[in-house]
N, C-alpha and C positions, 0 to 999 in steps of 0.2 A: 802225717805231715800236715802242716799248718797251713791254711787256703791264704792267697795273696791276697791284700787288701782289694776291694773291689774299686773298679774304676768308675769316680762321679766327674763328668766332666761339666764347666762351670763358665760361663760370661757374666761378666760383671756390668750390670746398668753404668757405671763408669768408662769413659773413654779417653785415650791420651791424646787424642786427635778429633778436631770440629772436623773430620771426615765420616761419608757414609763407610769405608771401609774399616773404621774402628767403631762402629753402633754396634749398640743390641743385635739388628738385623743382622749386620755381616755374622756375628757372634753366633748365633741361633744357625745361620748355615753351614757354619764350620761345626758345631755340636752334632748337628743331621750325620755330618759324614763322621764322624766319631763315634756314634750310636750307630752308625751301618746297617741303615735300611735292604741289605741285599740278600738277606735271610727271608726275605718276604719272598715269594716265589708268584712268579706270574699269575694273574687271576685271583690270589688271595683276597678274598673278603674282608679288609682291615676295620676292626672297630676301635675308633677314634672314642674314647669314654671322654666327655667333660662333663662338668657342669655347669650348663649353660644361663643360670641364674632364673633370677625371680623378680618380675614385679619392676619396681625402679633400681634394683642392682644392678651398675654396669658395670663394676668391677671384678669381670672375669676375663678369662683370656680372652685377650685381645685379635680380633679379627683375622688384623694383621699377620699374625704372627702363626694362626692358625689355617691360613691360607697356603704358608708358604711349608707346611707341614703335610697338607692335603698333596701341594705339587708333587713333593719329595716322596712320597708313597708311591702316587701315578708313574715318577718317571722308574722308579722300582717293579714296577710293575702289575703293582695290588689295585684293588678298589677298594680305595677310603670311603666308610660314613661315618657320621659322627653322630651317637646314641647316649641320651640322658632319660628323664623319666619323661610320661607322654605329655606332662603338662608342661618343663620347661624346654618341652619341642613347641609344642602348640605355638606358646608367645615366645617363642626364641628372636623371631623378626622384631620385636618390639626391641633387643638390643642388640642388635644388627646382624645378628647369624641367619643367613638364608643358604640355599644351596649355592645360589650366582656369588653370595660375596665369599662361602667358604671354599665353593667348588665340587662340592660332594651332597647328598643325600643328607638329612636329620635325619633319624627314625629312632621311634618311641624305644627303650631298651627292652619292654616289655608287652610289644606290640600298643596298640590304638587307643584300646580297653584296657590294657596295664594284667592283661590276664595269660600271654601268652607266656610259658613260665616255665624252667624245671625244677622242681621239688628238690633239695639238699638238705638233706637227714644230718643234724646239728649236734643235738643231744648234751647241750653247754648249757647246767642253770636249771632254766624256767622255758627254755628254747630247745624246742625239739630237731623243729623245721623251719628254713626258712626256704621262700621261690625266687630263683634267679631267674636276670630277666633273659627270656630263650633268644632273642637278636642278638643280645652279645654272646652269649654260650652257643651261637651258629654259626659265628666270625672265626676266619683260621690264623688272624693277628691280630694283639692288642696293642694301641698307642694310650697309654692311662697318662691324659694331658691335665695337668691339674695346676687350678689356681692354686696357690701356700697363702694359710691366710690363719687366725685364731680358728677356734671353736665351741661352745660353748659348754657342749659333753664329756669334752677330753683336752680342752688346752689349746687344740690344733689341729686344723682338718688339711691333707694334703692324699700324696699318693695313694695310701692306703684308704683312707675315709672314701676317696674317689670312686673306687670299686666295692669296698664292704658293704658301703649305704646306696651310693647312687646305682650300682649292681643289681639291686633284686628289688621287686616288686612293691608298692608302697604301704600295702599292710603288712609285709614282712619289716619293711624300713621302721615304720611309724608304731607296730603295735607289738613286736618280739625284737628288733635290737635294741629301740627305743625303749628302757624298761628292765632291759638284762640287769639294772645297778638293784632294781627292788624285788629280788627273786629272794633275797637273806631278808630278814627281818630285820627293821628298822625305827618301828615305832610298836609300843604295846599297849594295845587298846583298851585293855583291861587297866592300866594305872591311869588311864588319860579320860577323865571325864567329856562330856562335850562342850563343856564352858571354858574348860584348857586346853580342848581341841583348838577351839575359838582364840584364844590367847595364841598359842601358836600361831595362829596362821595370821593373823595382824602383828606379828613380832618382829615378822620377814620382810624386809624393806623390798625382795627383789618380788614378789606375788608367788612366790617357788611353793608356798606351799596354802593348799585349800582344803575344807572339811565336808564331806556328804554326813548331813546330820542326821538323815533317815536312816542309812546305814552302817552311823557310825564309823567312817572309815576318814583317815589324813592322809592326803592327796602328797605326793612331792616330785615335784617338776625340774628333775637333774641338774637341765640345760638354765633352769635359772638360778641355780643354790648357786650362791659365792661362798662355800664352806670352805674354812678354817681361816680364809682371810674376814669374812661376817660369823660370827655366832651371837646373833643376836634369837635365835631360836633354842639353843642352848643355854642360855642366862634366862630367856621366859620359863625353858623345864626345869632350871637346877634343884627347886624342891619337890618336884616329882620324879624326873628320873624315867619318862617315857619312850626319850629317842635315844637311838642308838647307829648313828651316822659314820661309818667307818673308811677308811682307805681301797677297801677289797671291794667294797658295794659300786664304789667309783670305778676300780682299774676293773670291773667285769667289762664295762662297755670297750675296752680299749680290746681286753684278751678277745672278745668276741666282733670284734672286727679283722683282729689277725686272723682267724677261722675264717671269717666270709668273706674276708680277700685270698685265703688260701684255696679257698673251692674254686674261685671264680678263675685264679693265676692256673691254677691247675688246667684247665682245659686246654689249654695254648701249651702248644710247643715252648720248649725251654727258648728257641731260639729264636720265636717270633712274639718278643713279650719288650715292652719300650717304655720307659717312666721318664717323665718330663716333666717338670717342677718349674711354673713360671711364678718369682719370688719378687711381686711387684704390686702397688698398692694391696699391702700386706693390714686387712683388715682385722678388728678382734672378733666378728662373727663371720660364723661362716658364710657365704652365697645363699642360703636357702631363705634366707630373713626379708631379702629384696629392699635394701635401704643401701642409697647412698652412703656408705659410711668415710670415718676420716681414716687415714692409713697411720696406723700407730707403731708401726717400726720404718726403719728407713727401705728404700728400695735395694735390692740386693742383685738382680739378675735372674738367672735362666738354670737351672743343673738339670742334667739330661744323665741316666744312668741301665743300662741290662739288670741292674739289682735295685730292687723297691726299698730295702731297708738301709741299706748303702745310701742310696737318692733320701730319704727321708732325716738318717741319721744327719745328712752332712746340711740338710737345707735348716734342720732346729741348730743347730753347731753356728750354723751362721745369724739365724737369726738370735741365740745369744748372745753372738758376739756384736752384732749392731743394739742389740736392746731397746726400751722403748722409748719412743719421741711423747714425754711425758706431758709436752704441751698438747698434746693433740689426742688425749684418753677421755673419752667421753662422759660426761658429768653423770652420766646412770649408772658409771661403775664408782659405786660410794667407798667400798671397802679396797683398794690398789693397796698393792702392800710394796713399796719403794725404800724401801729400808737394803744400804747395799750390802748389811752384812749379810740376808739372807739368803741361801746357797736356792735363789729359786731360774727356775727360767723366766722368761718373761713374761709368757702366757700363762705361766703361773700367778705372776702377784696378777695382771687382771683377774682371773677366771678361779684363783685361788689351789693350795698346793696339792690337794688330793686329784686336779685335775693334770697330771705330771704327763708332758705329752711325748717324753720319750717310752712311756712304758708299748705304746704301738710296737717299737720298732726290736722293746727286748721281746715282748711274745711273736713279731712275726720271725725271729730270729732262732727260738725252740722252735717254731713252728715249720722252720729248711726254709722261709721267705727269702733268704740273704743273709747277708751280715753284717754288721754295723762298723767293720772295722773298713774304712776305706781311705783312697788316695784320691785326692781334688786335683785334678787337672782341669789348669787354666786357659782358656783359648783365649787369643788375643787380649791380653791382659793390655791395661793400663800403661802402665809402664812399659811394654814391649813397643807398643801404638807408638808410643812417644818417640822412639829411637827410628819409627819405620816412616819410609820415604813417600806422601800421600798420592795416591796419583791424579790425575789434573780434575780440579772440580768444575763443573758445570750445573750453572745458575739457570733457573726458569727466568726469562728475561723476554720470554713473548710465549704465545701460545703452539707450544710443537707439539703438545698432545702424546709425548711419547717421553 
């Protein structure tokens, strides 16, 4: 028998009414009780996954909005904290996340040291093992609260990226996911002299790629190839014939994030597991780069879902159907491929087509993640606002503090 579509439920940043009862806010409260926080069981240790940025990036979830998340836990009866890695704990205060404005604890996902950890036997690749961080595999709920934004590795970093990367320990992050794409062979050293090495690696307008000339090896930097929308490294080899840059080298990093969010979803009860996809200053990098960046599709809203790949499938669904605000694609992305007969998403023409960011959501889906077949339920829609009767507004017109 054929599983029902999964239920994503959806507030739209638009309102039919200058009322607070038609906002985002009201929106986002109505989602809570639609996701049903009442599977949490008294005293559960709820880990709140974000990521809580870097440096001068403030465009991650918002405060706000993550406050009123914490509430909705507590009045459930859990203890919310909210766990990223130990350094975007560290300076989390420098973009306004402290306990007093969120309400709960930060702690490092991987303790202090970034060392407290449980080993998860991988065997994907070149990747045997990677350590998850042991504070969140100690928590008996997870809230995977995630900014939706591009990415640089895959197209798109949201629910899933949330937990596969920000989940385990940062020499697992940094030096075995990061990496999974050049486990095949992709350049051969033997036709590549080092003065072609050299040509190559000044071919590359994005710096993707560099040469150790001692050891004769060509360096390539995933998260900055703009391939097949740039081949300008493939027109410096066509008479040599040394690289060999494929689709499958790309979609490894995607498949092996469906695996390190399957470890991680695993530990939790089926019925105390919450995905919340806030779809708002929708940048082309991810959080981790720490730059104000400019929002290159429009604002969409909030999907809140029980199923990751369901929430994932319908939040790319929507972002291609708003598509990209072309005025506002950053002049470092030289290669954009804006041609509208090409069947791309839009994280594609940035980030280019081998970086395909639905492929997450087809391996977390072999992988029993969910399913991608879903139904969008709209909360206080626009149009519903518009027909509903406001009730009485009240202006700050002196100082009442309340």
């Amino acid at each position: 028998m054929k599983n029902l579509p999964s239920k994503v439920y959806f507030g739209s940043i638009q309102q039919g009414r200058d009322s607070a009862f038609a906002s985002l806010a009201a929106k986002l409260e109505k989602l809570l009780e639609h996701l049903d926080f009442s599977t949490i069981e008294k005293n559960d240790k709820v880990a709140i996954k974000m990521h809580l940025g870097f440096h001068d990036g403030y465009q991650t979830v918002p405060v706000f909005f993550v406050r009123r998340i914490v509430k909705a836990v507590k009045e459930a009866g859990g203890w919310p904290f909210i766990t990223d890695n130990p350094t975007a704990v560290y300076n989390a205060v420098e973009r306004g996340y402290t306990q007093e404005t969120c309400g709960c604890p930060l702690i490092p996902v991987a303790g202090v040291k970034d060392g407290y950890i449980k080993p998860v036997k991988i065997n994907f690749r070149n990747v045997k093992e990677i350590d998850m961080g042991g504070v969140l595999h100690d928590a008996e709920a997870l809230i995977d609260l995630t900014h939706a934004k591009g990415h640089a590795n895959c197209g798109y970093g949201g629910a899933v990226k949330n937990i596969a990367l920000g989940g385990y320990s940062g020499p697992s992050r940094w030096h075995r996911i990061h990496g999974v794409e050049n486990a095949d062979l992709w350049w051969d050293a033997k036709k590549c002299s080092p003065e072609h090495a050299q040509k190559l690696v000044e071919s590359c307008p994005y710096n993707a790629l560099t040469y150790d000339k001692e050891k004769h090896q060509l360096n390539i930097a995933r998260f900055s190839c703009h391939y097949g929308n740039c081949t300008e490294c493939i027109k410096a080899d066509k008479d040599i014939g040394s690289l060999n840059l494929t689709p499958e080298q790309f979609e490894a990093f995607q498949e092996l994030m469906a695996i390190a969010a399957k470890h991680i979803i695993d530990t939790f009860d089926e019925n105390k597991r919450f995905y919340i996809n806030v779809a708002i200053d929708i940048t082309p990098h991810c959080d981790c780069v720490g730059l104000i960046q400019p929002a290159v599709v429009p604002h969409i809203g909030i999907l809140a879902s029980r199923d990751i790949i369901a929430l994932e499938q319908a939040t790319l669904d929507m972002v291609a159907e708003k598509g990209l605000i072309e005025s506002e694609i950053p002049l470092y992305f030289q290669h954009v491929n804006l041609d509208p007969a090409a069947d791309l998403h839009p994280f594609q023409r940035l980030w280019g087509p081998y970086k395909n960011p639905y492929l997450v959501t087809k391996h977390g889906e072999k992988l029993g993640l969910g399913q991608r077949e879903y139904e969008l339920v709209e909360i206080l829609s626009p149009k519903k606002t518009m027909k509903m009767k406001p009730p009485k507004q009240q202006f700050e017109r002196a100082p009442s503090f309340f």
